[in-house]
N, C-alpha and C positions, 0 to 999 in steps of 0.2 A: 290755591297754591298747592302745589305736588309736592308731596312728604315721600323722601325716601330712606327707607328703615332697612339699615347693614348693620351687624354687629362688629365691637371695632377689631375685632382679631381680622373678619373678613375685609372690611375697608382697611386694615392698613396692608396687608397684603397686595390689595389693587395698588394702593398708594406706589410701594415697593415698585410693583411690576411697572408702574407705568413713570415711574424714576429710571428705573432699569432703562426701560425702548426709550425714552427721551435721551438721556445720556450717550445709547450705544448708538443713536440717528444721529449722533453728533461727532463721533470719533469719525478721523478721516483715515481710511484703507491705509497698511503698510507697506502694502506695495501696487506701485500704480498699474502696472503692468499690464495685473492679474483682474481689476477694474475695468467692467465694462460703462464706455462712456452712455450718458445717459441724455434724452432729448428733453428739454423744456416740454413742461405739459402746462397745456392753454385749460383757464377755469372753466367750468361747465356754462353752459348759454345760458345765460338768466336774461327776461326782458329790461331792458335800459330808456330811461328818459331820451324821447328823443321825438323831433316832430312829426318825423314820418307814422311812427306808432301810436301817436298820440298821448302816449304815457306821461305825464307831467313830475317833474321837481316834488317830492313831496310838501315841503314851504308853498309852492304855488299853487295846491290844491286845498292843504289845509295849511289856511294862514295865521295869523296873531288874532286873528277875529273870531276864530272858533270856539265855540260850547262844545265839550268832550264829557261825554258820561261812558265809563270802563264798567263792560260787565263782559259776557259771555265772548263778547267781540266790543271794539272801541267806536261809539256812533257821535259823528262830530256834523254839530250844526254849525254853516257857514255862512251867516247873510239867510237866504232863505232857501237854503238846499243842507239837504241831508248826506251824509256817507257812511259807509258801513270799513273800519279799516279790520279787517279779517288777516287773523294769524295764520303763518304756514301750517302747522297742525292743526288748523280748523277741517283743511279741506277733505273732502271724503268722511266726514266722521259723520255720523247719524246724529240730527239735535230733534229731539221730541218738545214742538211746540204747542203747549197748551194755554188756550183762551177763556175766561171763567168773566161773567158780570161782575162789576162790581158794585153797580148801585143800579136796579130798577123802582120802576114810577109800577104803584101798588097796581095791582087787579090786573097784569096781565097775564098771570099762571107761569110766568118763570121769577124766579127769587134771587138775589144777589149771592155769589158764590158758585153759581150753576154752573159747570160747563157748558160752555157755545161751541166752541170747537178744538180738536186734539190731529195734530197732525207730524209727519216724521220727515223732515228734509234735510241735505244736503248741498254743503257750498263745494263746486266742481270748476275747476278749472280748464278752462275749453280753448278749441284755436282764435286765432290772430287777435290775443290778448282780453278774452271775453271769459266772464266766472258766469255759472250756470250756481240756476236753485232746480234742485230736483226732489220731486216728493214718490217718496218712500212708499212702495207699492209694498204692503206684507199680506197682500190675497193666500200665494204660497210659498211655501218657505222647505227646504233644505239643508240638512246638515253637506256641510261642506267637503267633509272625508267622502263623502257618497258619491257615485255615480253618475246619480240623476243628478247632482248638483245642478250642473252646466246645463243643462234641460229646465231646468226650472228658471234660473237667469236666465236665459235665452228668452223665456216664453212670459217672462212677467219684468217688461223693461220698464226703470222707473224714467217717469217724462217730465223734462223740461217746463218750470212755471214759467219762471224769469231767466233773461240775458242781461249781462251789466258788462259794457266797455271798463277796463280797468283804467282810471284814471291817473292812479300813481303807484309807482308800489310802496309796502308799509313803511313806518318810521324804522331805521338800519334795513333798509330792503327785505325787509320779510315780511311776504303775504303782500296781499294787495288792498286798495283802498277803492269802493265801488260809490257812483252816486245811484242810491239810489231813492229821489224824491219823486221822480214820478212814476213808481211803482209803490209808494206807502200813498199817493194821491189818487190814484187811479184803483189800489183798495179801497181805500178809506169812503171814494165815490161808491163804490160797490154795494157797500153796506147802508148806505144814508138814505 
């Protein structure tokens, strides 16, 4: 959970101001005249349950039947499929996945605790309603104020592991909700 720390002289000031614009959004012009008329403005395009996209109801993806365990992102077991439902501020943000044993069988030379594997990806949101995992290339790196930035991006693109059809978007429409079982199955073969 995100703590945030204002002192209260500063927040009630905000307070103040944002009593102030609410109140004065709400007084109507004293003269009509001198009011320029204004056009209905349409909500920004968000993707909508619908058959042609394939997006589903969120009820009819994750139903009464689900196992839900809430941690980094919320992963809900349905019957015998898995989903990952990912918050709007997941996407783009760098997650550092790291794999360690937890128990090996004696006298192989790796010990429980060890790192197996450490890797850096992101959930990306792609066209005609498709979330991308992409792993985080840090070969070279660039501060951002610089130059060479955009030379560097350019020259070290991070690639595409996984594609996932968005199947629903999240509970209150944010973020989306991916299946993805046969992509923990198709790891999971990888390894065995």
């Amino acid at each position: 959970m995100k703590h945030l720390s204002l002192n209260s002289s500063i927040f009630g000031i905000l307070l103040l101001l944002l009593l102030h614009i609410q109140t004065s959004a709400q007084k109507k012009p004293k003269d009509n005249k001198s009011s320029i008329p204004t056009l209905p403005v349409a909500p920004p395009a968000t993707p909508t349950p619908s058959t042609k996209t394939g997006i589903k109801l969120y009820k009819e993806v994750i139903t009464a039947k689900a196992k839900s365990n809430k941690g980094l992102f919320i992963v809900h077991k349905v019957d015998e499929k898995y989903y990952f439902e990912l918050e709007e501020a997941l996407f783009g943000k760098e997650i550092m996945a790291i794999t360690r044993y937890s128990k090996i069988a004696g006298g192989g030379g790796i010990y429980g605790g060890e790192l197996a594997n450490q890797q850096v990806v992101k959930f990306e949101k792609g066209p005609d309603n498709k979330i991308f995992i992409r792993v985080v290339t840090l070969i070279s790196v660039a501060d951002s104020s610089q130059p060479i930035y955009k030379a560097v991006r350019n020259s070290n693109l991070d690639p595409i592991v996984a594609s996932f059809d968005i199947k629903s978007l999240g509970k209150d429409s944010n973020g989306a909700v991916i299946d993805v079982t046969d992509f923990l199955e198709e790891t999971t073969n990888r390894f065995q």
